[in-house]
C-alpha positions as CSV (number, residue, x, y, z in Angstrom):
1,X,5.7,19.8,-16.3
2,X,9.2,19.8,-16.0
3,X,12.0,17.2,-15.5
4,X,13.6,17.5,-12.3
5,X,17.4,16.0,-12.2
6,X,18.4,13.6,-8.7
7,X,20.0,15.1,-6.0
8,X,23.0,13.9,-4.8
9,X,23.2,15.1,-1.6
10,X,20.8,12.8,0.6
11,X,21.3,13.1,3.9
12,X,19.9,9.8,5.0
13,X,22.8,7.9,4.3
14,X,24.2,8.5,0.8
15,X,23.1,7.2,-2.6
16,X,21.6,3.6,-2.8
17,X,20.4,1.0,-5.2
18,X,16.7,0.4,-4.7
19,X,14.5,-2.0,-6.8
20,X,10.5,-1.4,-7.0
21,X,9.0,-4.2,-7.4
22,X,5.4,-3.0,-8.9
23,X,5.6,1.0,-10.3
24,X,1.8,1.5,-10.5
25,X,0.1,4.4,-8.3
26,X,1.8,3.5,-5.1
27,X,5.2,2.2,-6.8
28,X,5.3,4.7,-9.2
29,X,4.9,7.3,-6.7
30,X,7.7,6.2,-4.3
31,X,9.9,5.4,-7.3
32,X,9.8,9.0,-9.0
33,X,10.3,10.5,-5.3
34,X,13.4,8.1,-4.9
35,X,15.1,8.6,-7.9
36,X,14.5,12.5,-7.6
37,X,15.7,12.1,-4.3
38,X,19.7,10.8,-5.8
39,X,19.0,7.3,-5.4
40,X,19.5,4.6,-8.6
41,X,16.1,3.1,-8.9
42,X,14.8,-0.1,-10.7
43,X,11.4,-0.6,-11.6
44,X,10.8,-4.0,-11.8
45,X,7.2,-4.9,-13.9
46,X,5.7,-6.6,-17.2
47,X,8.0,-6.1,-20.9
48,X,5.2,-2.9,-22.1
49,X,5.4,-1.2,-18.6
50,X,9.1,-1.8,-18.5
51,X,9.9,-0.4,-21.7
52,X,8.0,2.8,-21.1
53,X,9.6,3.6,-18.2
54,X,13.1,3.1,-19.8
55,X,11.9,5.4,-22.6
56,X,9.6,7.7,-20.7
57,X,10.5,8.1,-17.0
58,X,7.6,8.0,-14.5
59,X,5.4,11.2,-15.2
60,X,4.3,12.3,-11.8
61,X,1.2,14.9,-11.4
62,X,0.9,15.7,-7.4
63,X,-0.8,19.1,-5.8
64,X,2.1,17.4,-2.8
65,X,5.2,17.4,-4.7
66,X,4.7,19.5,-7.9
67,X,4.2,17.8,-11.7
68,X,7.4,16.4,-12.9
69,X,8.9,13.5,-15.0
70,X,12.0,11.7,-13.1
71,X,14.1,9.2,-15.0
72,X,14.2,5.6,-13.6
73,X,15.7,2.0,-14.7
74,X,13.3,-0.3,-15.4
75,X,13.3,-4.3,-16.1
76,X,11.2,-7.3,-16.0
77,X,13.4,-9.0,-13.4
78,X,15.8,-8.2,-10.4
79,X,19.6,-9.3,-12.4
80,X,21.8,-7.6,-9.8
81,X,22.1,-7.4,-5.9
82,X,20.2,-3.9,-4.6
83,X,20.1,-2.0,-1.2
84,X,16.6,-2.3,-0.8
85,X,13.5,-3.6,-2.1
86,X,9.9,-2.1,-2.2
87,X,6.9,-4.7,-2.6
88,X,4.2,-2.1,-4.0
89,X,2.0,-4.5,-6.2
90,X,-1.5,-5.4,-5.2
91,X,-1.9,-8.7,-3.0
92,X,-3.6,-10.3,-5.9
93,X,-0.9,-9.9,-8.3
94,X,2.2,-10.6,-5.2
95,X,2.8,-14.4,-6.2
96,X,3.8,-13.7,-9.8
97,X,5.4,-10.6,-9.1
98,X,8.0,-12.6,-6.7
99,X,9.3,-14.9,-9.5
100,X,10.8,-11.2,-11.1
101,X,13.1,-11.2,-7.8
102,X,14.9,-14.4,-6.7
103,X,16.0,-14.7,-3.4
104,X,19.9,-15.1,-4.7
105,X,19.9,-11.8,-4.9
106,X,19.0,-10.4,-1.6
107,X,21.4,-10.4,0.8
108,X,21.9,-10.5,4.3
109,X,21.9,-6.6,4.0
110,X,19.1,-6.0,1.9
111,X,15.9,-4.7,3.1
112,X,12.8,-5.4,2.0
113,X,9.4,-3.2,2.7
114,X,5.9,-4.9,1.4
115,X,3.6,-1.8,1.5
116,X,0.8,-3.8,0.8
117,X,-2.7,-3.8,1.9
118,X,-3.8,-6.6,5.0
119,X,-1.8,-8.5,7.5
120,X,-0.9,-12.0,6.5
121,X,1.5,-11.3,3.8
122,X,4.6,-10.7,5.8
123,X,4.7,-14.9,6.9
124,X,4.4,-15.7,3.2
125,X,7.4,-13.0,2.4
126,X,9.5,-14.0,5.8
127,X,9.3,-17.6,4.7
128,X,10.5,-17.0,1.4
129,X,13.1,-14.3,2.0
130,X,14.1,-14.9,5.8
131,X,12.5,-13.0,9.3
132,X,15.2,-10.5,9.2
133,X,14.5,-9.2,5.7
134,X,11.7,-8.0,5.6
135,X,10.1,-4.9,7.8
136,X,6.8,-4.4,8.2
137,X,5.0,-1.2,6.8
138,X,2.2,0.5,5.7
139,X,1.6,3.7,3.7
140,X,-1.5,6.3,3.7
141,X,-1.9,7.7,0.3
142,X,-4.2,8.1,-2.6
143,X,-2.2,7.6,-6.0
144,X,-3.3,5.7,-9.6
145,X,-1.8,4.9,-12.2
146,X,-3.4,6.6,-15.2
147,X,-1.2,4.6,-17.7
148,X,2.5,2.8,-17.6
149,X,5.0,5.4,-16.2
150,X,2.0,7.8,-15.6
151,X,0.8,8.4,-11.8
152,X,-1.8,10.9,-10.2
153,X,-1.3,11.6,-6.8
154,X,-4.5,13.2,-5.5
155,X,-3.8,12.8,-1.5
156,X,-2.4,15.7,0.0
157,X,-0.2,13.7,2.2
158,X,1.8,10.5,1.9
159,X,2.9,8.6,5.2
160,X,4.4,5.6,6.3
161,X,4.7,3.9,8.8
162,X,7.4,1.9,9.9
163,X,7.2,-1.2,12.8
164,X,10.0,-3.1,14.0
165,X,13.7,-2.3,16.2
166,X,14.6,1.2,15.7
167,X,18.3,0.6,14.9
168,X,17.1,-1.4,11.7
169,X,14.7,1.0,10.3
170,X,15.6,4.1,11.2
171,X,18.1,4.7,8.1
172,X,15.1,3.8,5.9
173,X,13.1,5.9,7.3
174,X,15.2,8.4,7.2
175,X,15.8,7.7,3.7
176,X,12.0,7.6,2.7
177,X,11.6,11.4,4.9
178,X,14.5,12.8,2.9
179,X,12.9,12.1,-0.4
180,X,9.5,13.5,1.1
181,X,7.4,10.8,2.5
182,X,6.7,11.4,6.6
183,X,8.1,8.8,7.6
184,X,7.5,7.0,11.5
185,X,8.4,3.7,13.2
186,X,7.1,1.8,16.3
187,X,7.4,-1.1,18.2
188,X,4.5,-2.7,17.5
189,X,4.1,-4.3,14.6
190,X,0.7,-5.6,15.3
191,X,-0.7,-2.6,15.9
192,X,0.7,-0.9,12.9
193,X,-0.8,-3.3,10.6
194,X,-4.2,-3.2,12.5
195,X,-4.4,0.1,12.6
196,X,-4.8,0.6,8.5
197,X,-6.6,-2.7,7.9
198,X,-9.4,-1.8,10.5
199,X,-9.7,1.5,8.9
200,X,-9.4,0.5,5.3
201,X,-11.6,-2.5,5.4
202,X,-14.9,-0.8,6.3
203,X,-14.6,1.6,3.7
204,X,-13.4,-1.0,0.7
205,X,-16.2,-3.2,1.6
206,X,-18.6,-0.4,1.7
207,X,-18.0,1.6,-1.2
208,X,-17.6,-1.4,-3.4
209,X,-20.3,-3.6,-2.5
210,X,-22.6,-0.3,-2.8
211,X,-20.5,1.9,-6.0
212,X,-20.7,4.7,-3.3
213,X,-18.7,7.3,-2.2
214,X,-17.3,7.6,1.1
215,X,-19.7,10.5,1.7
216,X,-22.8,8.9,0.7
217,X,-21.7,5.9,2.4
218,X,-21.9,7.8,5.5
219,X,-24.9,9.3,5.3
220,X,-27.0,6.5,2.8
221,X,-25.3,3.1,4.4
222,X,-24.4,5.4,8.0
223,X,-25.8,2.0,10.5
224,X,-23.5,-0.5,8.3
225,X,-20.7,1.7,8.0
226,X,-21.0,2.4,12.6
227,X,-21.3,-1.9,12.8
228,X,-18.2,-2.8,10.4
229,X,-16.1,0.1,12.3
230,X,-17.1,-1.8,15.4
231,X,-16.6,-5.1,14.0
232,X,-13.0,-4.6,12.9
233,X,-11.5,-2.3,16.0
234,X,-13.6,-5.5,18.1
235,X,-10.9,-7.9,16.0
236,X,-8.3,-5.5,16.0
237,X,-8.2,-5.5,19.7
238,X,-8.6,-9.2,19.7
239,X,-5.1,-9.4,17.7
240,X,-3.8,-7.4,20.2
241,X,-3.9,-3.8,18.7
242,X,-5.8,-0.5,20.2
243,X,-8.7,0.4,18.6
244,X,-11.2,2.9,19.0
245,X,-14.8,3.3,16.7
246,X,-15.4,7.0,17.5
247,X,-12.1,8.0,16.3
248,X,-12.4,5.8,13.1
249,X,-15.8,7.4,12.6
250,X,-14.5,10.7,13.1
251,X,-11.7,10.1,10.5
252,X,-14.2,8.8,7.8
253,X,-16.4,11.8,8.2
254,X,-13.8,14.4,7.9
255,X,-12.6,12.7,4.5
256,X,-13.8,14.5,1.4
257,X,-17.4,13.1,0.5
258,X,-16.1,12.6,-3.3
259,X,-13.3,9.8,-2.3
260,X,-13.1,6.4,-3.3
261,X,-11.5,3.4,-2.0
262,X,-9.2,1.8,-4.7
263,X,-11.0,-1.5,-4.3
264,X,-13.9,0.1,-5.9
265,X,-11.8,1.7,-8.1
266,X,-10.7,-2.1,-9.7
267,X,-14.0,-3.2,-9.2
268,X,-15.2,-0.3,-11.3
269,X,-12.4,-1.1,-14.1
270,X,-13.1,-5.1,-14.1
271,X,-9.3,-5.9,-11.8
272,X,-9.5,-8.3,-9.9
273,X,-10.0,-7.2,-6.0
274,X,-8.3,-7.5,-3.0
275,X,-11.3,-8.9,-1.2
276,X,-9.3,-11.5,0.4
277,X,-6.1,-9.9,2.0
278,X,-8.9,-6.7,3.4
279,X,-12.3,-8.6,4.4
280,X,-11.3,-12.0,4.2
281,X,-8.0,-11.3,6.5
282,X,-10.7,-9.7,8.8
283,X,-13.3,-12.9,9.2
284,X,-10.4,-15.2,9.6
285,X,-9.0,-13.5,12.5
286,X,-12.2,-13.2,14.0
287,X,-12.7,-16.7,13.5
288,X,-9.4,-17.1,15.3
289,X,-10.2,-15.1,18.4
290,X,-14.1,-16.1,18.1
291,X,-15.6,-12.3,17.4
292,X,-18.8,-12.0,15.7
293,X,-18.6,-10.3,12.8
294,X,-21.8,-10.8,10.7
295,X,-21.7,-7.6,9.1
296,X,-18.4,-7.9,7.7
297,X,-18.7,-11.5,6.7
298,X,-22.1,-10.5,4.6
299,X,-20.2,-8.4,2.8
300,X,-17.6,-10.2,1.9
301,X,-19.9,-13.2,1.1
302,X,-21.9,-10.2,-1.1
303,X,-18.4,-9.0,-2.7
304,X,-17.1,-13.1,-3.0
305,X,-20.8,-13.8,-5.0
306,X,-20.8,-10.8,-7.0
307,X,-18.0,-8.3,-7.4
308,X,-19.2,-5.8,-9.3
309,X,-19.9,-2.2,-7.8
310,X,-23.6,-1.4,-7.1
311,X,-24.9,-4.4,-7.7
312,X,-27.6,-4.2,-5.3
């Protein structure tokens, strides 16, 4: 493993001031590539994490970007103005991570990016920052943290994608594909959001409720796993967002039979899940649009009852 100085050559704009709110296995990730990348990055999280950082760095171990350890700033609060702000905690930790960034210091420049799992955190954030703030976003990658400052990136891809007016985002994506994250944006913010949470939830809701893989899931649990996929592109479309079951099937069969999703993995190390914001987000906007989804709301009223993986 070897320590890996920051460029200072970015081409996406020059060197900026960017505050992570949350450095675990998605955080961590995009801070280490950031900061490698020539950009001054703050980690913002709890006294022990934030003092490891500050002593340690972020140690990153990635088959995508090579094993290194990349120096960052680290704090338990946002003190000064910054350039941009990644949300990368999990949705049942967002409220008391926001009280480490007051609004003060977020300009009308700043940016903000919430890269977190469901659909109805972006009103809570736009209500407390303004509209204009914050972007919408989603990212596609498998990364834990192991330990503070330690991450494991395991997927051999990390993606974003980007939804909203071109002119706004394009710098940050830009910014995000110089320091190696494929970056895209479209119009549609709807469909963006829709498009990972009717993928994801299926295979959370599975594979926890169960303690499955993705690969026995398919074969063991194969006619729950065919309804939920139909349930949640059936909502998806009712939001307004394309959806289609045999591509969504395809996708989890093609995924290596060993993966886990990372609401099992919580489950499996006693965190709290994000049951709500994935399969409760789902029943409540099929409620909305009056889709039946009695597959997905078992599970959830399975997962609600009893959390634990394979309790069956």
């Amino acid at each position: 493993m070897s320590t890996t100085p920051p460029r200072n050559d970015s081409p996406a704009g020059g060197r900026l001031t960017i505050a992570v709110l949350g450095p675990g296995g998605v955080g961590g990730l995009l801070a280490a590539l950031l900061a490698r990348a020539g950009h001054r990055v703050v980690c913002l999280a709890g006294q022990d994490t934030a003092h490891a950082l500050r002593q340690d760095g972020i140690r990153v171990r990635s088959g995508q970007f090579g094993d290194f350890v990349q120096p960052v700033e680290a704090d338990t609060a946002l003190r000064e103005p910054v350039d941009l702000l990644l949300i990368t905690v999990k949705h049942t930790a967002l409220d008391a991570a926001l009280e480490r960034v007051p609004a003060r210091l977020l300009g009308d420049d700043a940016l903000i990016l919430p890269l977190l799992n469901g659909v109805e955190h972006l009103a809570a954030l736009r209500d407390r920052y303004g509209a204009d703030s914050v972007a919408a976003g989603v990212i596609r990658v498998e990364s834990t943290r192991t330990a503070p400052g330690a991450i494991e990136h395991g997927s051999p891809f990390t993606e974003i994608d980007l939804a909203g007016r071109s002119e706004r985002l394009a710098p940050l994506a830009a910014l995000l594909t110089d320091a190696g994250v494929r970056t895209r944006v479209f119009d549609d913010e709807t469909a963006a959001l829709w498009a990972k949470l009717a993928f994801l939830a299926p295979f959370a809701l599975l594979t926890t409720r169960y303690g499955l893989t993705i690969g026995a899931v398919r074969t063991e649990r194969r006619a729950e796993l065919t309804a939920l996929v139909e349930e949640t592109a059936a909502v998806s479309r009712a939001c307004g967002a394309p959806a289609d079951p045999a591509k969504a099937l395809a996708l989890y069969d093609a995924f290596p039979a060993g993966s886990k999703s990372s609401m099992q993995r919580d489950a499996e190390a006693g965190r709290p899940l994000e049951l709500d914001a994935i399969g409760g987000a789902v029943v409540r906007a099929a409620e909305r649009h009056g889709v039946p989804v009695p597959v997905t709301s078992l599970l959830v009223a399975e997962l609600t009852a009893a959390p634990a993986a394979g309790d069956d």
